[in-house]
C-alpha positions as CSV (number, residue, x, y, z in Angstrom):
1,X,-10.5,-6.6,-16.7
2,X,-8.1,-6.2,-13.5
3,X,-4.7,-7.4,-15.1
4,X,-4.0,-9.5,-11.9
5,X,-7.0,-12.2,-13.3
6,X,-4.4,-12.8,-16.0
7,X,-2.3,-14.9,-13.1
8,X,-5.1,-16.0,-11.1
9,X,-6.6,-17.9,-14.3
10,X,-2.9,-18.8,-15.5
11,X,-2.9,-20.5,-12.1
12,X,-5.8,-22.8,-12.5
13,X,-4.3,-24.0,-15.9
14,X,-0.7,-24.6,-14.2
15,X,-2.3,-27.2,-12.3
16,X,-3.1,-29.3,-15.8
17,X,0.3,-29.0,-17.3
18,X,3.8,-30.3,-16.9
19,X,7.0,-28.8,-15.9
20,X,8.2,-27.9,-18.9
21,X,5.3,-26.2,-20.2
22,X,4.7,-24.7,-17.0
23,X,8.0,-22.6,-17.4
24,X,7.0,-21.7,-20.9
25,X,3.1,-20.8,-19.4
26,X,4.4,-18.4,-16.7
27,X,6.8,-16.7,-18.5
28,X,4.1,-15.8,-21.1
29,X,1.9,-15.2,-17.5
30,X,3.8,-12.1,-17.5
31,X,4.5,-11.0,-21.2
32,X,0.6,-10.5,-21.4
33,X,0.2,-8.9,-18.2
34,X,2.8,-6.2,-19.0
35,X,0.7,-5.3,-22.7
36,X,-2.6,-5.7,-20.6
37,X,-0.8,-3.2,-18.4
38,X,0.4,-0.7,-20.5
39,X,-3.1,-1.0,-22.9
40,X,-4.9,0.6,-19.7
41,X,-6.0,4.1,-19.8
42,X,-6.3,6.1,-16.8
43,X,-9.7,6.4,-15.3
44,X,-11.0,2.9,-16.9
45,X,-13.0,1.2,-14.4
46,X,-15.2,-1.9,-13.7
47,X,-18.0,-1.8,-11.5
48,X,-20.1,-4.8,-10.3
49,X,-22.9,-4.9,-7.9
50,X,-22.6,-7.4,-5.1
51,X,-25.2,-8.0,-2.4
52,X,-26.0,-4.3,-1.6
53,X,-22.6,-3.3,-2.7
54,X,-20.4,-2.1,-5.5
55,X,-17.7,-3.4,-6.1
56,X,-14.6,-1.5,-7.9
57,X,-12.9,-4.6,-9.5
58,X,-10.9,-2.2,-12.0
59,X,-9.8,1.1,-11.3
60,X,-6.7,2.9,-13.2
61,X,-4.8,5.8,-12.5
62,X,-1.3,6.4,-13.0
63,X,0.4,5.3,-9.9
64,X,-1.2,1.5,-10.2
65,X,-0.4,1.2,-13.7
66,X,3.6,2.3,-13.2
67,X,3.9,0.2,-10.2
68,X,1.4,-2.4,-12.1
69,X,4.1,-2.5,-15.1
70,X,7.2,-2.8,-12.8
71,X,5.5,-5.9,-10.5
72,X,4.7,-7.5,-13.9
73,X,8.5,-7.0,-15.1
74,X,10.2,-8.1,-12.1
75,X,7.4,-11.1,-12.4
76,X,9.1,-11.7,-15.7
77,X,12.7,-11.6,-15.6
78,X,12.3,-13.3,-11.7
79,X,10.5,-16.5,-13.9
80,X,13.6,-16.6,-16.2
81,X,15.9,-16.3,-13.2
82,X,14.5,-19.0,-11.8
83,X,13.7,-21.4,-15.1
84,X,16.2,-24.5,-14.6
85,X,15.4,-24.2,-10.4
86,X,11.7,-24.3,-9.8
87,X,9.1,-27.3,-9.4
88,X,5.8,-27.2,-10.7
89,X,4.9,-25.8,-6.6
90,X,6.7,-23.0,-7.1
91,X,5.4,-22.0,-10.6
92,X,1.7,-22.1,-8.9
93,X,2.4,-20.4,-6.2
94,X,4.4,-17.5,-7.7
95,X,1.7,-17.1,-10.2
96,X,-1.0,-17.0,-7.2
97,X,1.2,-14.6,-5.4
98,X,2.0,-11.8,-8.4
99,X,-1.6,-12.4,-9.4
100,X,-2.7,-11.2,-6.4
101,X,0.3,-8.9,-5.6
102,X,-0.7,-6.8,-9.7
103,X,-4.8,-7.1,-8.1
104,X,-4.5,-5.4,-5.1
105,X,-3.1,-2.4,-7.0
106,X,-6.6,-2.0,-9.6
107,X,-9.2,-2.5,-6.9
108,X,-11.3,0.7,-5.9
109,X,-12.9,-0.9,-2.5
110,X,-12.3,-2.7,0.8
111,X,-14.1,-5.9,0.5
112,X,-11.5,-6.3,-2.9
113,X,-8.7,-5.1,-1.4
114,X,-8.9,-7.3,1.6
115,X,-9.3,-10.3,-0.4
116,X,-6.5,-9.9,-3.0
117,X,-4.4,-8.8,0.6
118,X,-5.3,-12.4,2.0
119,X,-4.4,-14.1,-1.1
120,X,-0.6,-12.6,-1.1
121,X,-0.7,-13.7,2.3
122,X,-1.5,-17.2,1.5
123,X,0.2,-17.8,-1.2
124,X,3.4,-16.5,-0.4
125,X,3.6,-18.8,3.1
126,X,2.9,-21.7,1.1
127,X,6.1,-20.0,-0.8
128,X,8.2,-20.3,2.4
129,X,6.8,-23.2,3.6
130,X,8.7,-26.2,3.3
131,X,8.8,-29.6,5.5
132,X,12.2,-30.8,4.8
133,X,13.8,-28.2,6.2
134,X,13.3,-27.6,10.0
135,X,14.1,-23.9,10.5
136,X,12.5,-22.9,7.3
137,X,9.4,-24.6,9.2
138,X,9.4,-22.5,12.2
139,X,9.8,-19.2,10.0
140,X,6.7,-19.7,7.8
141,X,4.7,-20.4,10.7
142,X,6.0,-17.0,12.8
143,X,5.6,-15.6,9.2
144,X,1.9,-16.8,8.9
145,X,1.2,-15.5,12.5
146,X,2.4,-12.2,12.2
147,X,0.5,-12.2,8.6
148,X,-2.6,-12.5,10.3
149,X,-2.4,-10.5,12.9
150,X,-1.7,-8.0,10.4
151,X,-5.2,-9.6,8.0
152,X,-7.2,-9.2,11.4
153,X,-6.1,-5.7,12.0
154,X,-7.5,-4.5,8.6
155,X,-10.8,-6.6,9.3
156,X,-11.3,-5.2,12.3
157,X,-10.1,-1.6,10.5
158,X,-12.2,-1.6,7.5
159,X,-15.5,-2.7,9.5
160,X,-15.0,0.6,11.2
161,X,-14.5,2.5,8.4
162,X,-17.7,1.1,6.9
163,X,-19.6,1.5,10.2
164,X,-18.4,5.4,10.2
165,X,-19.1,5.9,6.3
166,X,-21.8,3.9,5.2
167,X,-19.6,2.5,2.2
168,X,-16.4,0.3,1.0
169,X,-15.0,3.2,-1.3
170,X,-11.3,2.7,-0.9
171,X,-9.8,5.9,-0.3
172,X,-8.0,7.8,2.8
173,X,-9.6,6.6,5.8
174,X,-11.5,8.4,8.7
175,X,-12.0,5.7,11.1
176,X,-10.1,2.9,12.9
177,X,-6.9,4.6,12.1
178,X,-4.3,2.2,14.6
179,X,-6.0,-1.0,13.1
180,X,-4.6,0.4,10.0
181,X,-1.6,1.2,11.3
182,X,-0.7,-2.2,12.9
183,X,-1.8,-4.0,9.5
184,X,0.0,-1.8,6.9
185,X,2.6,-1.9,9.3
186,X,3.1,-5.3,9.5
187,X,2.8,-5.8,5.9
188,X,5.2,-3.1,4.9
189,X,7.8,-4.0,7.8
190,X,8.0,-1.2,9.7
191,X,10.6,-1.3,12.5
192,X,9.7,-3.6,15.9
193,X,7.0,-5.1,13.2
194,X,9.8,-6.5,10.9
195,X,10.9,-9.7,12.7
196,X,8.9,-11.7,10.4
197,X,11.1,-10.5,7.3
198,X,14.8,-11.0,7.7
199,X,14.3,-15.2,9.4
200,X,11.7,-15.9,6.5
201,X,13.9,-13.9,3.8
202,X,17.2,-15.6,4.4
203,X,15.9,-19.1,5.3
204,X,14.2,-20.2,1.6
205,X,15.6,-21.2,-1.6
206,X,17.2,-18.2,-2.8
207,X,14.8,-18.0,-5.7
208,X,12.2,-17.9,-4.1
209,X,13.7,-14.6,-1.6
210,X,14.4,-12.9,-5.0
211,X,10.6,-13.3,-5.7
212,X,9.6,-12.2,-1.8
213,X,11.7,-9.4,-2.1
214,X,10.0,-7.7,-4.7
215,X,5.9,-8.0,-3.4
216,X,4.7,-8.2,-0.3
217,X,6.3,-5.1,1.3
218,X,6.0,-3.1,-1.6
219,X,2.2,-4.0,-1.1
220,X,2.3,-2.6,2.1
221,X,3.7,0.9,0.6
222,X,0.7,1.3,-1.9
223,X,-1.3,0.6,1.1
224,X,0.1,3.4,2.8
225,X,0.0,5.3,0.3
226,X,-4.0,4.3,-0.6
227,X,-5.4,4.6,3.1
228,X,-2.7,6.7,5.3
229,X,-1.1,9.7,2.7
230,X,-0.3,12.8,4.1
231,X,-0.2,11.6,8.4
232,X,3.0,13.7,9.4
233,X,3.9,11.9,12.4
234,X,5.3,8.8,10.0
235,X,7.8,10.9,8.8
236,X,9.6,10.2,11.8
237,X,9.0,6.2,11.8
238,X,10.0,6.7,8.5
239,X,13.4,8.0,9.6
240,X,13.6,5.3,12.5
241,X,12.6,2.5,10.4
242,X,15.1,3.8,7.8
243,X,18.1,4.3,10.5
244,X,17.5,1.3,12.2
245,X,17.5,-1.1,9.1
246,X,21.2,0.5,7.9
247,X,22.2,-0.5,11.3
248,X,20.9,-3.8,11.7
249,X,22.6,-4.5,8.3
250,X,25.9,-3.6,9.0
251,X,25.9,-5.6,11.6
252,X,25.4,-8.6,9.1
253,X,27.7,-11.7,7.4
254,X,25.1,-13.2,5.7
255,X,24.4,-11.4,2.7
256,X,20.4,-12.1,2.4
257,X,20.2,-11.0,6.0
258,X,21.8,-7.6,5.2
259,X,19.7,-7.2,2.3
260,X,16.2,-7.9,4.2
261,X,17.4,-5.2,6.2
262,X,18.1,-3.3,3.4
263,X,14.8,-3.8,2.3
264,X,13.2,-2.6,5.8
265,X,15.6,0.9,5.6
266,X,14.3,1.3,2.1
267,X,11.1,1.3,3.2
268,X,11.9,3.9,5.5
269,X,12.5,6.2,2.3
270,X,9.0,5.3,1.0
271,X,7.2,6.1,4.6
272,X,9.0,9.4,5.5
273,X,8.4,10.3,1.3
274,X,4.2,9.5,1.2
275,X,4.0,10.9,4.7
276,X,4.8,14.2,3.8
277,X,1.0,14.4,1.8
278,X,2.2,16.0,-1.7
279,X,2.3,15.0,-5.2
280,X,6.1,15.9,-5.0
281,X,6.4,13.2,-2.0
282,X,4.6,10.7,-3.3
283,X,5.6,10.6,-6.6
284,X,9.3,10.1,-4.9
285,X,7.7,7.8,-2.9
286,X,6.7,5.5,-5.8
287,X,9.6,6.2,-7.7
288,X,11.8,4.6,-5.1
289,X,9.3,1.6,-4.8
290,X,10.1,0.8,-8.3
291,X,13.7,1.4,-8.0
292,X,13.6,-1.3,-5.1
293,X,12.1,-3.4,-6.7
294,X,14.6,-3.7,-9.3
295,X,17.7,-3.1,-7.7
296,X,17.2,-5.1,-4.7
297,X,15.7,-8.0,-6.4
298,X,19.0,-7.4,-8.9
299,X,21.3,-7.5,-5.5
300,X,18.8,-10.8,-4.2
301,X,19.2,-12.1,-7.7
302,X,23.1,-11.9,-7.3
303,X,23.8,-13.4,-4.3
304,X,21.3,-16.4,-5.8
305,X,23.7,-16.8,-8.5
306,X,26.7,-17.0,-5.9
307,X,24.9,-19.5,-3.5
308,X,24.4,-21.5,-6.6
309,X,28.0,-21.5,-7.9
310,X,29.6,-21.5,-4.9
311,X,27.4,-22.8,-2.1
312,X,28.4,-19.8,0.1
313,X,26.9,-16.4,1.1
314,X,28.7,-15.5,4.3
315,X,31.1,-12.8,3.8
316,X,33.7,-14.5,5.8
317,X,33.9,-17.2,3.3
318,X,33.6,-15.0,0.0
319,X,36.1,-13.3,-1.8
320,X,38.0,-12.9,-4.8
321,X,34.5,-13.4,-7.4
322,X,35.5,-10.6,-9.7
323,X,38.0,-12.5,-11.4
324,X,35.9,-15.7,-12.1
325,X,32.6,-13.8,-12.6
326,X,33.0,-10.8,-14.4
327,X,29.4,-10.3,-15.6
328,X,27.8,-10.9,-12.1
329,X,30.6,-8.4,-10.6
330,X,29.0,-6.0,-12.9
331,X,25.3,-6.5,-12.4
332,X,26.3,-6.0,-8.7
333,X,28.5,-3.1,-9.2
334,X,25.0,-2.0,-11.1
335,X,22.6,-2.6,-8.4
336,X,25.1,-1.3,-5.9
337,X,25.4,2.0,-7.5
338,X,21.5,2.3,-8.0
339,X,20.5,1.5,-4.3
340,X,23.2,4.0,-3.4
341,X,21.8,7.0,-5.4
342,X,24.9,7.2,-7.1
343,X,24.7,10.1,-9.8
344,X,23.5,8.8,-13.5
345,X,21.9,5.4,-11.8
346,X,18.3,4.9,-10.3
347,X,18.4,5.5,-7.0
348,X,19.8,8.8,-7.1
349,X,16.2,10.0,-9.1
350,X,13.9,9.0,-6.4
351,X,16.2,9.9,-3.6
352,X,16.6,13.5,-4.5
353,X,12.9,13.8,-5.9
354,X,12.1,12.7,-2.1
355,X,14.4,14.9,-0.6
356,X,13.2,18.2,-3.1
357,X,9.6,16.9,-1.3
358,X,11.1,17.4,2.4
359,X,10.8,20.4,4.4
360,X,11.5,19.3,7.8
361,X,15.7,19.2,8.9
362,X,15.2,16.3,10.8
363,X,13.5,14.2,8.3
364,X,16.4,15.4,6.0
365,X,19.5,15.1,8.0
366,X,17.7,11.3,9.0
367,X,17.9,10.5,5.3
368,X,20.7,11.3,4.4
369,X,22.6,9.5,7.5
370,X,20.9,6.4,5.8
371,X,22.3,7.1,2.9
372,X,25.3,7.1,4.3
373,X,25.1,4.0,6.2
374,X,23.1,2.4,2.7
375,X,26.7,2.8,1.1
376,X,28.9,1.6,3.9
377,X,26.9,-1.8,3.4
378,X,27.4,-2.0,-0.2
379,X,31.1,-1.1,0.1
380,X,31.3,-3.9,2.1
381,X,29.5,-6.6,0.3
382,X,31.2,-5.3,-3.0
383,X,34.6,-5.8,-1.7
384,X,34.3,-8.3,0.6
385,X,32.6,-10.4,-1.6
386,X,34.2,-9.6,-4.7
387,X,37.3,-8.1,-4.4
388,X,39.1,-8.9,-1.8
389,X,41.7,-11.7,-2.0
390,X,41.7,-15.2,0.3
391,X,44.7,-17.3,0.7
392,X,42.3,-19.8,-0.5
393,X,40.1,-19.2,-3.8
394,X,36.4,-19.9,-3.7
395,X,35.5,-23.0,-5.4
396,X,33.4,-22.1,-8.0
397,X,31.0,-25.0,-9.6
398,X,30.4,-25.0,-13.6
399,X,26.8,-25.0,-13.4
400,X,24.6,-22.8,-16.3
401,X,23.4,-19.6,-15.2
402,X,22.9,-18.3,-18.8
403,X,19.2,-18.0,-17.9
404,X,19.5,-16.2,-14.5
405,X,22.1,-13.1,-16.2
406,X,19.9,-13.3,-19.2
407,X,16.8,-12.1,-16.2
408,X,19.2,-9.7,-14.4
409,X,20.5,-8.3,-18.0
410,X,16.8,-7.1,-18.3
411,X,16.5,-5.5,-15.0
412,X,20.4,-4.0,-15.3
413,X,18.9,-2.5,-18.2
414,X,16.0,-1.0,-17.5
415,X,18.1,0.2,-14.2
416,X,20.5,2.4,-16.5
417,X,17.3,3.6,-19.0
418,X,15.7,5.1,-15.6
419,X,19.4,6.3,-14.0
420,X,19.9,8.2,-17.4
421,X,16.7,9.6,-18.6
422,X,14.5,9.9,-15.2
423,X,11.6,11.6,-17.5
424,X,10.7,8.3,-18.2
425,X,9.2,8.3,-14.5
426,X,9.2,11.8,-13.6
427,X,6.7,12.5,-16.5
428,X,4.4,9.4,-16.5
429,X,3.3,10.5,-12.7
430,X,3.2,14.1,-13.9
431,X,5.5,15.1,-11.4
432,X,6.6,19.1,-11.9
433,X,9.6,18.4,-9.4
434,X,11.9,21.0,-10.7
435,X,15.1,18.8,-9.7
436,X,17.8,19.7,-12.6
437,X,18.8,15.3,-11.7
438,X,22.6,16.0,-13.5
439,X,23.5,20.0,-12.5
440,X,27.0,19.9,-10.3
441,X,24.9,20.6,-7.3
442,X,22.9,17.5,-7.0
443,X,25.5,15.2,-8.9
444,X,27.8,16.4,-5.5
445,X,24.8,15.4,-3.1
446,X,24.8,12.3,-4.9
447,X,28.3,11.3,-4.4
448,X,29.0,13.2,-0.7
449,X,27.3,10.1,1.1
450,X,29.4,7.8,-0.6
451,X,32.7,9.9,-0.3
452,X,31.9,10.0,3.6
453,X,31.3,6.3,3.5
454,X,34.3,5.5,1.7
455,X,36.5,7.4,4.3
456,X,34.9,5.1,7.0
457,X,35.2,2.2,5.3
458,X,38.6,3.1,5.3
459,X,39.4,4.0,9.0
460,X,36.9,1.8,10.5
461,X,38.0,-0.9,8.3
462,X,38.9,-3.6,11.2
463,X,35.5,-3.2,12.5
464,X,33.4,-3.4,9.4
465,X,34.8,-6.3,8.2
466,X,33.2,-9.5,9.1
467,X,33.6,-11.3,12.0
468,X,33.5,-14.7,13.2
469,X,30.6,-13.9,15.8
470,X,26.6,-14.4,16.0
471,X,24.8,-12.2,15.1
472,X,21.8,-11.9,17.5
473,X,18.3,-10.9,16.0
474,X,15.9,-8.0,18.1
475,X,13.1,-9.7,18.4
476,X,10.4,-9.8,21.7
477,X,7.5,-11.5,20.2
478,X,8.9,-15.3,21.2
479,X,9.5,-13.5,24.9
480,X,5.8,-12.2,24.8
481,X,5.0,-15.6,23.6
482,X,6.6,-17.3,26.4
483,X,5.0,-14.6,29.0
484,X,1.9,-16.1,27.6
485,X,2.7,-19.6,27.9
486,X,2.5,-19.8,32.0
487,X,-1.3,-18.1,31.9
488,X,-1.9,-20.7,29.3
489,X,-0.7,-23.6,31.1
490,X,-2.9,-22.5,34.2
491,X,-6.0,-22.4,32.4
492,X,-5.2,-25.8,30.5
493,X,-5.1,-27.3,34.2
494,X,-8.5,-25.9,35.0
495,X,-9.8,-26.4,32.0
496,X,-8.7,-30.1,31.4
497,X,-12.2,-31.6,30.0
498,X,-13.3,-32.9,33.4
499,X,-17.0,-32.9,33.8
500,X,-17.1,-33.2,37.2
501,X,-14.7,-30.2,37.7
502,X,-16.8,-27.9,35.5
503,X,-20.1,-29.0,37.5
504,X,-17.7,-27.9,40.6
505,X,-17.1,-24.4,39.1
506,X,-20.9,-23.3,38.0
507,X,-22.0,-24.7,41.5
508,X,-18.9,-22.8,43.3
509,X,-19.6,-19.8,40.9
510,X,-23.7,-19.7,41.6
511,X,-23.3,-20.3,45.5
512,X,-20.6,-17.0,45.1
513,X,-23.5,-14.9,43.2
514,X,-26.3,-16.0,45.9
515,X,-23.4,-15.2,48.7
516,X,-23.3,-11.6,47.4
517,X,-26.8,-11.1,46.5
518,X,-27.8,-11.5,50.1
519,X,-25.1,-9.1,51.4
């Protein structure tokens, strides 16, 4: 059985049950998806004839069970975060959306594949979705829009890959390769296709961006991975998308802003990693996929916890948190360390497996610039937000959050078991990388970036720290939109529903025809 039917049927019976019991049902959701999860054996599969097709509903090797187990996690401890927040819409939904998020990963063919894809899609703009709120309004729809765009592109991309094979085997593809490109893209957030990520990511209920956070790009990596391994030339958008999401986050107050960018530059690490085409790369590829997903859904989960004691996430207006959240400053200080490959946390593994994988200087030199930028950020949001003294404290509400640490003490945990024994990982994908992860030499290339960022921080202090100032967002799709709105306008005055005006045009039209048929 694919594990994601564990959610989809969970689902149905969430629609008979009350609040209560629905936090209670989709906690458990999760519990029996990870032992479902872990029970598969590599190679297992389930076959069922369709029409005149086959369809690969279960498929298991070891890259969709590790990524599997860590969507299932994160699933887990995000449904404790958000236990005292969530209405019986969100409990739905989120089920729909992991359900399908844990499917996609155990299907073997495209018809499958495309229909767990749509079901994210759905599901997690119903997520975003929400009436009272104006702005979040206009996001979900740009979100939906660029969504399908992205759905139609793999249509139109997998009806030429079966026209050019003959079958709906999922595997590398041979045909309709910018389809592909455009879809994954979107999906995954590569840069000038991200717009849709940072408006929609910042906008919700902060529970529900710690949920987002985790899924739907990460999707988009094992889709790259699935249908577009080993195509050079996305090394380089690797490095760009990379580059440009560091940047774009510096420039941000708003902390879930500069973590959706965060999430984009991360990405970049993933794309430049499976582009290379070995095991070596796209082990470290995946590695750092589930190193994101805990750690940045750890940082999402933090600022959640701030919003909700404090009503704030602006850097301007934070300071001081250390003192009067001691357990949160440390779950960040975790997360921080992690996304910054710090030596003896996560994120060092998967960066240096990936950079072990690279042969190319400029790919190299690219990364580790991001690295560098990846720690100024964090710097930043560490000491602005919690160590840096106001003249005037933040108020900080007595609200419980024993349930939302209790969620981030599982991921902080599992976060320092992977940062000190990286076997765990490295063996599981069968990954011969021949990285000695604590010698002097790469414990120094873990800490140079941050040493080099430190020294900015320091110098350029008086321009890192945040400013009263908007901050405007790169985007040309509403000025395409709007280059399309005077055509549109045009044709809505000739085509206005008049009969006699349409009579007018076939008559004018035919008399035209007969006009240049005779000369």
């Amino acid at each position: 059985m694919n594990p994601g039917i564990i959610y989809l049927l969970g689902t149905g019976v969430l629609f008979f049950t009350r609040d209560k019991l629905r936090e209670f049902i989709a906690i458990a959701l999760s519990i029996l998806a990870i032992i479902v999860i872990y029970n598969l054996t590599v190679d297992q599969s389930l076959i069922v004839s369709f029409l005149d097709f086959n369809l690969v509903l279960l498929k298991v090797d070891n890259i969709s069970k590790i990524i599997g187990l860590s969507f299932a996690f994160f699933g887990l401890c995000s449904m404790i975060y958000a236990s005292n927040l969530s209405d019986g819409k969100y409990y739905i939904l989120s089920q729909l959306y992991i359900g399908s998020s844990i499917a996609i990963l155990f299907v073997g063919d495209f018809f499958s594949f495309y229909i767990c894809w749509e079901l994210m899609t759905i599901s997690s703009y119903f997520l975003i979705f929400n009436n009272e709120k104006p702005i979040t309004k206009q996001t979900s729809y740009y979100y939906f829009i660029m969504q399908m765009v992205g759905a139609i592109s793999l249509l139109w991309g997998i009806l030429l890959q079966y026209t050019g094979t003959g079958n709906l085997e999922l595997t590398n593809i041979k045909y309709g390769l910018p389809f592909f490109l455009l879809a994954i893209g979107i999906k995954l957030a590569f840069i000038s296709l991200h717009t849709w990520l940072p408006q929609n990511y910042s906008n919700v209920p902060f529970h529900i961006s710690v949920l987002l956070s985790a899924y739907t790009t990460k999707v988009g990596v094992y889709g790259l991975y699935r249908l577009l391994s080993g195509l050079n030339f996305l090394g380089y958008a690797g490095i760009i998308t990379a580059l440009s999401g560091v940047f774009l986050a510096l420039r941000q107050t708003k902390v879930r802003k500069l973590l959706s960018y965060h999430i984009i530059s991360q990405i970049g690490y993933m794309i430049t990693a499976i582009s290379v085409g070995t095991t070596l790369g796209a082990g470290g590829g995946i590695i750092h996929l589930i190193n994101n997903i805990l750690y940045k859904g750890l940082l999402f989960m933090v600022i959640g916890i701030i919003i909700y004691r404090t009503g704030k996430e602006d850097l301007i207006e934070l300071g001081g948190l250390a003192k009067k959240l001691p357990l949160l400053t440390f779950y960040a200080i975790i997360a921080a360390l992690s996304i910054t490959g710090f030596p003896f946390f996560s994120g060092h593994i998967s960066k240096l497996i990936i950079k072990k994988a690279l042969h190319n200087q400029i790919l190299s030199w690219g990364l580790y610039l991001a690295g560098i930028g990846t720690s100024l950020s964090f710097l930043k949001v560490i000491y602005f937000a919690f160590f840096r003294e106001l003249d005037e404290e933040v108020e900080i509400n007595d609200k419980s959050d024993k349930a939302m640490l209790f969620g981030m003490g599982l991921i902080t945990t599992v976060l320092l078991v992977i940062g000190l024994n990286p076997k765990l990982l490295t063996d599981f994908l069968a990954l011969d990388n021949k990285v000695h992860f604590f010698s002097l030499k790469y414990i120094w290339k873990g800490i140079e970036p941050i040493i080099l960022a430190t020294i900015i921080f320091k110098v350029a202090h008086d321009i890192i720290k945040p400013h009263h100032h908007k901050v405007r967002a790169i985007d040309i799709y509403p000025l395409l939109a709007k280059g399309i709105e005077y055509p549109s306008k045009a044709l809505s005055y000739v085509h206005n529903g008049d009969l006699g005006r349409y009579l007018l045009w076939v008559v004018s039209t035919l008399l035209l025809l007969w006009i240049t048929l005779l000369f």
